[in-house]
C-alpha positions in Angstrom: -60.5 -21.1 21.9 -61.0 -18.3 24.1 -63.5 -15.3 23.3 -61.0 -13.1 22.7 -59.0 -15.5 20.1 -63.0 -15.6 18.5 -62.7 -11.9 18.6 -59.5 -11.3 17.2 -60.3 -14.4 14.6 -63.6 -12.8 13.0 -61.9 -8.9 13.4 -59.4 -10.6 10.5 -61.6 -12.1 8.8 -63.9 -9.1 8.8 -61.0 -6.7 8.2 -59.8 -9.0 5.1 -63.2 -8.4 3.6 -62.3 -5.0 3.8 -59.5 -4.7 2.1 -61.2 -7.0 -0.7 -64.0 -4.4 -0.4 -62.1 -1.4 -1.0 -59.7 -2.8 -3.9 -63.3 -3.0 -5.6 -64.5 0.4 -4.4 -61.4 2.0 -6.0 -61.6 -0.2 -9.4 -65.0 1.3 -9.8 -64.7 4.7 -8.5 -67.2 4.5 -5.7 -67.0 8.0 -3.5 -68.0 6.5 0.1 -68.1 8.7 2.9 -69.3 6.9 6.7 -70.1 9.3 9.7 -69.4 8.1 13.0 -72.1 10.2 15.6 -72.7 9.2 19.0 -72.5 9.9 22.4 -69.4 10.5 24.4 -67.2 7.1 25.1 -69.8 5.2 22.6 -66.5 3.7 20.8 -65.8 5.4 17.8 -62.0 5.8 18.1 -62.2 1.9 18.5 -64.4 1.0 15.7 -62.6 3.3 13.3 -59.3 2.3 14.3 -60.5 -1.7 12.9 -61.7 -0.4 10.5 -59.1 1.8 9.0 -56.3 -0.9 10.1 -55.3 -2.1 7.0 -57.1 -0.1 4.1 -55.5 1.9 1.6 -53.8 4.8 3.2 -54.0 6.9 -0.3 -57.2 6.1 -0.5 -58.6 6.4 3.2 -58.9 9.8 4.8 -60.5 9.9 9.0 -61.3 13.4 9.4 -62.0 15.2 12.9 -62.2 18.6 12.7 -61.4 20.9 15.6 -63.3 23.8 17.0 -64.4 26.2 14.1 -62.4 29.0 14.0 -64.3 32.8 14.2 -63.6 33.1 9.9 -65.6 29.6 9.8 -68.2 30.4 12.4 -69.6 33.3 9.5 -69.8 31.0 6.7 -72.2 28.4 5.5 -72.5 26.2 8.0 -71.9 22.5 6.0 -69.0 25.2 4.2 -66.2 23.7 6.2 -67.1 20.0 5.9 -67.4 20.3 1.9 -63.6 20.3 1.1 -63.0 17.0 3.1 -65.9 14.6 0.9 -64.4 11.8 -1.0 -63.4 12.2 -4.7 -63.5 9.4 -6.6 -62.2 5.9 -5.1 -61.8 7.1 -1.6 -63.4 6.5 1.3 -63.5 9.0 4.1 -64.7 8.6 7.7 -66.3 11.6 9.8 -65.0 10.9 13.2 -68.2 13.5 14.6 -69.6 15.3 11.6 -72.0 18.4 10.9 -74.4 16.7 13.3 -72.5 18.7 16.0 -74.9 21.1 15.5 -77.8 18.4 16.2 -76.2 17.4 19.7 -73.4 18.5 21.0 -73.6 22.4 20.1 -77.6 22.6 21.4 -77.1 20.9 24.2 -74.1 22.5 25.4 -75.0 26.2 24.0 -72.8 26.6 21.5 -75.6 27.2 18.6 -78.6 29.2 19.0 -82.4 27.6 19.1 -82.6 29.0 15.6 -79.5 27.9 14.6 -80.3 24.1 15.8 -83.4 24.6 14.1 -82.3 25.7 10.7 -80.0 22.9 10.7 -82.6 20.1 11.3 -84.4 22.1 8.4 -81.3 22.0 5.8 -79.4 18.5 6.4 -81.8 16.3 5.1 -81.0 18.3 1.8 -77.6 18.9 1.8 -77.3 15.0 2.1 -79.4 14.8 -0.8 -77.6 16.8 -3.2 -74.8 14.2 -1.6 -76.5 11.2 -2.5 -77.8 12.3 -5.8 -74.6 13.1 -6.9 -73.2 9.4 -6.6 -72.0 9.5 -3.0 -72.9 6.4 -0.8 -73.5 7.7 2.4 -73.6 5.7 6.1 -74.5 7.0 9.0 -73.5 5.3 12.1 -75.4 6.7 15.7 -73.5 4.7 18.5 -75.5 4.1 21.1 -74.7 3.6 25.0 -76.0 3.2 28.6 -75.8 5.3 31.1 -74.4 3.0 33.9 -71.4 2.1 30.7 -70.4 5.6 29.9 -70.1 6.4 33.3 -67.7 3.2 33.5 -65.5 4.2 30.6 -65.6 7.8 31.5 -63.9 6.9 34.5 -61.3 4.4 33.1 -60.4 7.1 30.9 -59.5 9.2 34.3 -57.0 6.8 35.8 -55.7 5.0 32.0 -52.4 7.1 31.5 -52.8 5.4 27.7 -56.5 7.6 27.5 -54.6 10.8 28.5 -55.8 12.3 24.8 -59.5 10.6 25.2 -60.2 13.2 27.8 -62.0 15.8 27.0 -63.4 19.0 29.3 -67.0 18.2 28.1 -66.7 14.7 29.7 -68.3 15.5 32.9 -70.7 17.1 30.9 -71.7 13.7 29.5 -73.2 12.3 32.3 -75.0 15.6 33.9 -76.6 16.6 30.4 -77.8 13.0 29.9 -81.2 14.1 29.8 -80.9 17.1 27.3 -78.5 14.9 24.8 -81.5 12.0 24.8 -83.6 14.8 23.9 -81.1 16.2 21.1 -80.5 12.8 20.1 -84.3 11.8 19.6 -85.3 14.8 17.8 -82.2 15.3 15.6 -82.6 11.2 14.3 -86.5 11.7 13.5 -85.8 14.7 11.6 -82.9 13.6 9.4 -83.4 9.5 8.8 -84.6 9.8 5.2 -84.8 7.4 2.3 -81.5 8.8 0.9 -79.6 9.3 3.8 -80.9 6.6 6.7 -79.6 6.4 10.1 -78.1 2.9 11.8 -78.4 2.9 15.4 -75.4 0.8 17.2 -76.2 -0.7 20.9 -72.1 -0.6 21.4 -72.4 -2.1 25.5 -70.5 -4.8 24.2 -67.6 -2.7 22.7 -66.2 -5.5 20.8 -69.5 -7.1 19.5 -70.4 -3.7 18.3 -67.1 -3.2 16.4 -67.7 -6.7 14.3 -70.9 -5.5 13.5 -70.3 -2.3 12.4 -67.8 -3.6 10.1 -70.4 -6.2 8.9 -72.8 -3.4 8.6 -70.5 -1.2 6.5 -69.8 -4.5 4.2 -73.6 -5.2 3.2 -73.7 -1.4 3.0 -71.1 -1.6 0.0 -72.2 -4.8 -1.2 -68.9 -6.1 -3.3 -70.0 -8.9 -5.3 -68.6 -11.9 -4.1 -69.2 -10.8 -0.4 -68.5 -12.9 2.6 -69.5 -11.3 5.8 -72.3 -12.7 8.0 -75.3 -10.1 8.3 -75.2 -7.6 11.4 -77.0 -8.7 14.8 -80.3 -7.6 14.4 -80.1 -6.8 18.6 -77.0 -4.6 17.7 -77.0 -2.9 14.6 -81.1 -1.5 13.6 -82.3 1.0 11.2 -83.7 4.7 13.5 -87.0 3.7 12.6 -87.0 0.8 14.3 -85.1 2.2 17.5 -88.0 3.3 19.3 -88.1 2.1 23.2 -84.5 0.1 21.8 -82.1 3.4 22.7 -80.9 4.5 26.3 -82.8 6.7 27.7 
């Protein structure tokens, strides 16, 4: 059996588990909400896309919001995010979340210093109230090298199929690496807390890092009756264990 038929074999059997997982979730009216954050060609599309293959489509909601428009940009800042979390029995996925404003708007200047900072400040809260309130929250931090995204970056130039992965900020990526380590450090030490933890993904291995996100996400939910091996320690580790483990 080739790698790929092992691949394709577990992703089954993973995504089976899934299904069994979220039959349960809606039974008991869990509210489970996953946020994928990460840097640029990390593979969230991917991982979402196993994940999201067969579940429930009543049930399962992938939200990517675009640009804020200027009515949004003079409310609340978490305002526009709140209509989107799951009621109950539903599971939603953030495909980029309001951790925008730890990464990508800093880095790039779309927030002010204050802004950034005021964000840092309130998160950690607003997930709180979250939590508190019954929601299980994961959050998911894809990591990536340098030397990979530049790969992928490229493939996505010349892949007519990746025409709608490319994005203006791409180029930015790779120039702003620096700044968005920075962002990423500081944002991850300020808002892993007991209620709302971050799980750091070494996603290299695009397909290894899908399995055990997936694996991750199961032992997250904990269905009784549960059979999933444990995620790859080397892959899938808690933020506060990440130190000298993320690309710098």
């Amino acid at each position: 059996m080739s790698k790929s038929d092992d691949y394709e074999t577990e992703l089954e059997r993973l995504q089976i588990q899934l299904v069994e997982t979220q039959a349960w979730a809606i039974e008991t009216g869990l509210r489970i909400l996953i946020l994928f954050e990460g840097r640029d060609s990390a593979g969230k599309d991917g991982a979402i896309k196993r994940i999201t293959e067969y579940m429930a489509p009543r049930q399962t909601r992938v939200v990517a919001l675009p640009k804020p428009t200027e009515r949004e940009t003079g409310q609340w800042y978490f305002q526009r995010y709140v209509p989107h979390l799951p009621a109950r029995g539903e599971v939603v996925i953030f495909n980029r979340s309001w951790y925008n404003r730890g990464g990508v708007e800093p880095v790039m200047g779309f927030c002010t210093p204050a802004q950034h900072e005021q964000f840092l400040h309130d998160a950690p809260g607003f997930e709180r109230m979250l939590t508190d309130d019954g929601v299980i929250l994961i959050k998911l931090w894809l990591d990536i090298s340098k030397d990979e995204q530049a790969k992928r970056l490229a493939a996505r130039i010349t892949d007519p199929l990746k025409r709608f992965k490319t994005s203006p900020l791409d180029a930015e990526a790779q120039k702003r690496w620096d700044a968005y380590s920075a962002a990423r450090d500081g944002m991850l030490a300020q808002t892993h807390t007991d209620p709302a933890p971050w799980t750091v993904v070494a996603t290299d291995k695009k397909k290894k890092a899908r399995l055990n996100i997936i694996r991750h996400i199961l032992h997250r939910l904990n269905r009784p009756g549960l059979q999933a091996a444990q995620p790859d320690p080397d892959i899938v580790f808690s933020a506060d264990q990440a130190k000298g483990r993320l690309a710098a």
